[in-house]
C-alpha positions as CSV (number, residue, x, y, z in Angstrom):
1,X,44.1,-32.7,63.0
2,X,45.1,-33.3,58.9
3,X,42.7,-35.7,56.9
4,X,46.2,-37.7,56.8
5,X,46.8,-37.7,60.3
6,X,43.4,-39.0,61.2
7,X,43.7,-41.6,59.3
8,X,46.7,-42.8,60.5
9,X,45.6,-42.4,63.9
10,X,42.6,-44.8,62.8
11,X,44.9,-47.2,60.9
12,X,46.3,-47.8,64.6
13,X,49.5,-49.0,63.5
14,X,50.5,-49.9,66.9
15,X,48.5,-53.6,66.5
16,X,50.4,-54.7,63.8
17,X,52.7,-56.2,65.5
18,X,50.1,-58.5,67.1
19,X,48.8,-59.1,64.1
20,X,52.3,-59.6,61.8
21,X,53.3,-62.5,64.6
22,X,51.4,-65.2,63.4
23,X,52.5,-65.0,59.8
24,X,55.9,-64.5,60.9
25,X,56.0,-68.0,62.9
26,X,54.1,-69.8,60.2
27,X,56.3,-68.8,57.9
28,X,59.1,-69.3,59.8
29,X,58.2,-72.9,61.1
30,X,57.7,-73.6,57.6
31,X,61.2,-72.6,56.6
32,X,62.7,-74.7,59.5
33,X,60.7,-77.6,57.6
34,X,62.9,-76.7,54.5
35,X,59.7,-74.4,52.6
36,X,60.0,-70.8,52.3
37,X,59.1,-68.3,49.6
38,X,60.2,-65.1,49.8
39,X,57.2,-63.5,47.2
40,X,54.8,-65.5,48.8
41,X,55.7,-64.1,52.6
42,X,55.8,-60.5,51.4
43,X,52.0,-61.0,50.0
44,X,51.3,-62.6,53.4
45,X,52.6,-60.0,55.5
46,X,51.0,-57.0,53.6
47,X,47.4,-59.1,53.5
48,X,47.5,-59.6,57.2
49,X,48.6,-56.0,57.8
50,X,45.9,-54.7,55.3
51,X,43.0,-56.8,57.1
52,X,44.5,-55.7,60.6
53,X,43.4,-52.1,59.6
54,X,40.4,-53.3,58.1
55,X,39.7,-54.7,61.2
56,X,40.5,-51.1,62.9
57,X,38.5,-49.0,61.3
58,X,35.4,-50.9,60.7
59,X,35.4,-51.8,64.8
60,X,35.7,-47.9,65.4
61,X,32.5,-47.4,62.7
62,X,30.7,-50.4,64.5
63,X,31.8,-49.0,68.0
64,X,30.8,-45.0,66.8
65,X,26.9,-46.4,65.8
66,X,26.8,-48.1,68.3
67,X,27.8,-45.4,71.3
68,X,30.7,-47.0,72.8
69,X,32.7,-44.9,71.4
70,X,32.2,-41.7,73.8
71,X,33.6,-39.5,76.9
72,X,33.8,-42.1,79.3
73,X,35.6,-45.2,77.3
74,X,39.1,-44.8,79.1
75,X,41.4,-45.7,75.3
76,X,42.5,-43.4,73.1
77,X,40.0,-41.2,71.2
78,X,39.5,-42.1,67.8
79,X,39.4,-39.8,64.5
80,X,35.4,-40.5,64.0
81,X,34.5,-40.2,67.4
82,X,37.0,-36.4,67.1
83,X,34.9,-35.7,64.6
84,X,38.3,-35.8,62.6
85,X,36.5,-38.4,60.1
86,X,33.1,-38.7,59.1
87,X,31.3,-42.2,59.0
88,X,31.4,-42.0,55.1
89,X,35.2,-41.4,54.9
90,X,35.5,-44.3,57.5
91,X,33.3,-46.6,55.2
92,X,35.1,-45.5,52.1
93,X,38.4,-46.5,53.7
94,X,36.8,-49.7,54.6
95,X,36.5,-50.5,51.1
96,X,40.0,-48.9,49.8
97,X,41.6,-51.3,52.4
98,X,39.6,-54.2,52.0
99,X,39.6,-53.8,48.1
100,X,43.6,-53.8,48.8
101,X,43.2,-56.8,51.2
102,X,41.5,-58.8,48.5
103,X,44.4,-57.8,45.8
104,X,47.1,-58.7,48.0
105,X,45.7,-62.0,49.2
106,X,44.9,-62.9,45.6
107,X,48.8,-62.4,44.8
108,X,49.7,-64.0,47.7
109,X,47.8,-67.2,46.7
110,X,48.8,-67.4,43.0
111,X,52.6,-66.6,44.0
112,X,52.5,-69.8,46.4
113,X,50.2,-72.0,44.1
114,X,50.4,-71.0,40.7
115,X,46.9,-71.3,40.4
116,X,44.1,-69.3,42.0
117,X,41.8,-72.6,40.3
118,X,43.2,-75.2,42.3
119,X,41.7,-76.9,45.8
120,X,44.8,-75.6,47.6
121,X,44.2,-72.0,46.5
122,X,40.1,-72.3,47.2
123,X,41.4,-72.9,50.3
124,X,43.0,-70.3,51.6
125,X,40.5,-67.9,49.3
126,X,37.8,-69.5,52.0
127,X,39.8,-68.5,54.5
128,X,40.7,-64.8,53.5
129,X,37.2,-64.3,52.6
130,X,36.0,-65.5,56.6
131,X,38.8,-63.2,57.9
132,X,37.3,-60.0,55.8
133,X,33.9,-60.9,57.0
134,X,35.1,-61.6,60.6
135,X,37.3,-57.7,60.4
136,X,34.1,-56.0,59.7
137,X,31.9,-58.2,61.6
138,X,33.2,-57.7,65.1
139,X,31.5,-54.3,65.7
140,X,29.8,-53.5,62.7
141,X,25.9,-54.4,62.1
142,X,23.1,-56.1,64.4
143,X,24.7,-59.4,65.0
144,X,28.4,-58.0,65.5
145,X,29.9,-61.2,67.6
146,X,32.3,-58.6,70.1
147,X,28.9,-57.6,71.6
148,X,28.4,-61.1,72.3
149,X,31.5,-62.1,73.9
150,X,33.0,-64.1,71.0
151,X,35.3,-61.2,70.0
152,X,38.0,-63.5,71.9
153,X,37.4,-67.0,70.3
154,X,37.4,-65.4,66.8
155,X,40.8,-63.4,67.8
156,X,41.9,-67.3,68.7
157,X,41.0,-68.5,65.7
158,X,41.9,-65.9,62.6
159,X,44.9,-64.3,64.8
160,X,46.7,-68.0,66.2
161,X,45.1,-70.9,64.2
162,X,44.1,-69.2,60.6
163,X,47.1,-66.6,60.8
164,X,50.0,-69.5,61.6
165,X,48.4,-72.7,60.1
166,X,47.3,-70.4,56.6
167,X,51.0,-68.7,56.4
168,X,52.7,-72.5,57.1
169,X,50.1,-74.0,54.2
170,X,51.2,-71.1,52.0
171,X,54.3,-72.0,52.5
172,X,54.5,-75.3,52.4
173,X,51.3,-76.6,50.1
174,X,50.2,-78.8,52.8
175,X,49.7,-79.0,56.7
176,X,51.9,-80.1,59.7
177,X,49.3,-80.5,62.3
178,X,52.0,-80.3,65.1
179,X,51.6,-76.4,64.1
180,X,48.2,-76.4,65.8
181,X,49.9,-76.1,68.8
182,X,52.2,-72.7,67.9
183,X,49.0,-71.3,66.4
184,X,47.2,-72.0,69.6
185,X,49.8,-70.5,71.8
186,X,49.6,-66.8,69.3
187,X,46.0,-67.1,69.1
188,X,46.0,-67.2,73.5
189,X,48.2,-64.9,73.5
190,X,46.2,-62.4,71.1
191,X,43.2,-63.0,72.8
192,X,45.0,-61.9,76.1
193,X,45.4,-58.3,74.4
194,X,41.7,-57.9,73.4
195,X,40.8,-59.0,76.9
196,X,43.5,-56.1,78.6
197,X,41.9,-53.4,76.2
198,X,37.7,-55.0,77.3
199,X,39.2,-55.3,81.5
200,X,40.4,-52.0,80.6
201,X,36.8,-50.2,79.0
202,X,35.1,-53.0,81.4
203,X,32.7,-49.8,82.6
204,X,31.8,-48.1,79.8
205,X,31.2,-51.3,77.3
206,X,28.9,-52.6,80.4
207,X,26.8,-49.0,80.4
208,X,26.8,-49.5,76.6
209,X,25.3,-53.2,76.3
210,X,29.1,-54.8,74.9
211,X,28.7,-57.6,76.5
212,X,32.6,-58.6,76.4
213,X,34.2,-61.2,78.6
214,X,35.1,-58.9,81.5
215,X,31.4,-58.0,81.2
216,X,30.5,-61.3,81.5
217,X,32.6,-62.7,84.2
218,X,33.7,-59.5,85.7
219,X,37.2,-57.6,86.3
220,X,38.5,-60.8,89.0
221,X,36.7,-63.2,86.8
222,X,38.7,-61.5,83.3
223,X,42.0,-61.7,85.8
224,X,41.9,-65.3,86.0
225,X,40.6,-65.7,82.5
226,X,43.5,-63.8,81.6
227,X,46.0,-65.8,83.7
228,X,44.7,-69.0,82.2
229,X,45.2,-68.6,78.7
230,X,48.5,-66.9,79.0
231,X,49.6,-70.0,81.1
232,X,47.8,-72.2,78.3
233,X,49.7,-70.6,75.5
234,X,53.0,-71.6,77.5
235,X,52.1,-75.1,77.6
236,X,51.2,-75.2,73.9
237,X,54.4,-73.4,73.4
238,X,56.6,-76.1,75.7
239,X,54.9,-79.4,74.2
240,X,55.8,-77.9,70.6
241,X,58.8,-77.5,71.5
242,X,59.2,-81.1,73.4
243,X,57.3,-82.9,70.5
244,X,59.7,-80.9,67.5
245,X,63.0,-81.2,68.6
246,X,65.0,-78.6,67.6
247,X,68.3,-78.8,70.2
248,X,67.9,-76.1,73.4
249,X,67.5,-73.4,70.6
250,X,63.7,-75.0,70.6
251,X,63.4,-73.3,73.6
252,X,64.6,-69.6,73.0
253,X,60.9,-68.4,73.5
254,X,61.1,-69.0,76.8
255,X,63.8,-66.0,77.0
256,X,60.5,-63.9,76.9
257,X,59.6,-65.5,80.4
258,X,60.4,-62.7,82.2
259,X,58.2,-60.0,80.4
260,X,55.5,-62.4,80.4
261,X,55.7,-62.7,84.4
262,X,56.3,-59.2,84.7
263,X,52.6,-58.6,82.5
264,X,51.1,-61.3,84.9
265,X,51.7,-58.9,87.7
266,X,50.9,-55.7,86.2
267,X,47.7,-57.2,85.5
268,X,47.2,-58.5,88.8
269,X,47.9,-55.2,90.8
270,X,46.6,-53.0,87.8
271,X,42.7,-51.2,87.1
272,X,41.4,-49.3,84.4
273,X,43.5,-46.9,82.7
274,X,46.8,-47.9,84.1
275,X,46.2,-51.4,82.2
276,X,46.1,-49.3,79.1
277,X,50.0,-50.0,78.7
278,X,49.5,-54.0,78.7
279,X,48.2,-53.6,75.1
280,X,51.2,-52.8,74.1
281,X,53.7,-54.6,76.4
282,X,51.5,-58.2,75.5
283,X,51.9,-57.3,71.9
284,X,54.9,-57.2,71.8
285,X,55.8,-59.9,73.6
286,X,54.2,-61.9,71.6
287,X,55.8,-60.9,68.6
288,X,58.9,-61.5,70.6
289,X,57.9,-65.1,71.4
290,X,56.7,-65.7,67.1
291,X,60.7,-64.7,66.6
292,X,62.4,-66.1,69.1
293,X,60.3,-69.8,68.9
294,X,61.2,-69.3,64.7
295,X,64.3,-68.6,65.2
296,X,65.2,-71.6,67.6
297,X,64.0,-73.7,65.2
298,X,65.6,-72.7,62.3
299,X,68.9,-72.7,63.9
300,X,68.5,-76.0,65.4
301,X,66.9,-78.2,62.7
302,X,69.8,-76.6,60.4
């Protein structure tokens, strides 16, 4: 495998998508409010895509050191683990990203404030500098919180409340609290792909001391987990819907229904490597759902 090819493979563009949704509905809920700028949401978009592979490579460092990442962990081997990478070229790319992170999120926050001085900006400089911290913190170091079953409550909070509410204030220069409830739905729904991939590696992460959520309360207990806050970030979706009218448009997420249903049951019947394909099927959807709820609105408040 090429130098360039490894890192790609440890980039692992295939969870940007997750990642990309919440910006896109914040921004997009804030352009159905009547705020929108185009410089800032470019900024946005490559700051969350820039601390989504942050994210990546410093959880396959944090998973390397810490021997979860071997022959028996059923996802796809990664470039360190290969041998493709060594841990100092993954570190070094830790800090080429996250130095681009930083630059990015600095633009993005003079572009929608015009001043990086102002309580707005400290802001949302407090809140990229928590989701660096929480990207390198999940795996990496003694404390990392995804060995102690918080890796999905800070996937709530930085992927669905930070991700939507942050993009919207970008946007917009000030909060609509109604948003809390879109944010919540993505963050649910994000938190439902970190639990496929930890149901999925449930074994190995157990043998290794991860103690993730499926560790915790086991593969039926993860199921219902599972169930639950999918169902959760329906409602969240349905009362924004019912308390922002936007005409039936409002409810074009709910053209995603069916895929949801049809995850529901893969996930019911499914064990081990054959829930591998959920990842990307949930990820997907819930960028389908970001669009199609943004969408709605813009159409119908217009």
């Amino acid at each position: 495998m090429s130098k360039v090819r490894a890192y790609m493979v440890s980039f692992r563009l295939r969870t940007l998508p997750l990642s990309l949704s919440g910006v896109l509905l914040g921004s997009m809920l804030a352009a159905s409010d009547g705020y929108f700028k185009t410089i800032t949401f470019v900024w946005a978009m490559l700051t969350t895509a820039a601390l989504q592979i942050l994210s990546n490579l410093a959880n396959e460092v944090g998973d390397l050191d810490k021997g979860t990442d071997n022959e028996h962990r059923l996802g796809p081997i990664r470039s360190a683990q290969s041998g493709a990478l060594s841990g100092g070229e993954m570190i070094r790319a830790m800090i080429v990203v996250g130095g681009i992170a930083v630059i990015t999120g600095s633009l993005l926050i003079y572009e929608a404030f015009r001043d990086l001085l102002n309580w707005k900006s400290i802001v949302l400089f407090v809140a990229g500098g928590a989701s660096i911290v929480a990207a390198v913190k999940y795996t990496v170091g003694k404390s990392a919180y995804g060995y102690r079953g918080l890796g999905d409550l800070f996937v709530f909070i930085f992927f669905g409340l930070v991700s939507v509410m942050g993009s919207y204030f970008a946007m917009a220069g000030k909060l609509s609290w109604i948003c809390i409830l879109p944010a919540a739905a993505i963050g649910f729904l994000s938190s439902g792909v970190l639990n496929m991939n930890n149901i999925r590696d449930i074994e190995n992460d157990s043998v290794c001391g991860k103690r993730t959520i499926p560790v915790i309360l086991g593969v039926r207990g993860a199921k219902i987990y599972h169930f639950i806050i999918t169902i959760l970030a329906l409602i969240c979706l349905c009362v924004y819907s019912v308390i922002h009218p936007g005409g039936w448009t409002g409810y074009l997420f709910l053209l995603a229904l069916p895929l949801l249903c049809l995850h529901l049951n893969k996930v019911y019947r499914g064990e081990g490597r054959a829930l591998d394909s959920q990842l990307k099927i949930l990820s997907l959807t819930t960028l389908m759902i970001s669009l199609l709820l943004g969408i709605g609105q813009i159409i119908g408040l217009q």
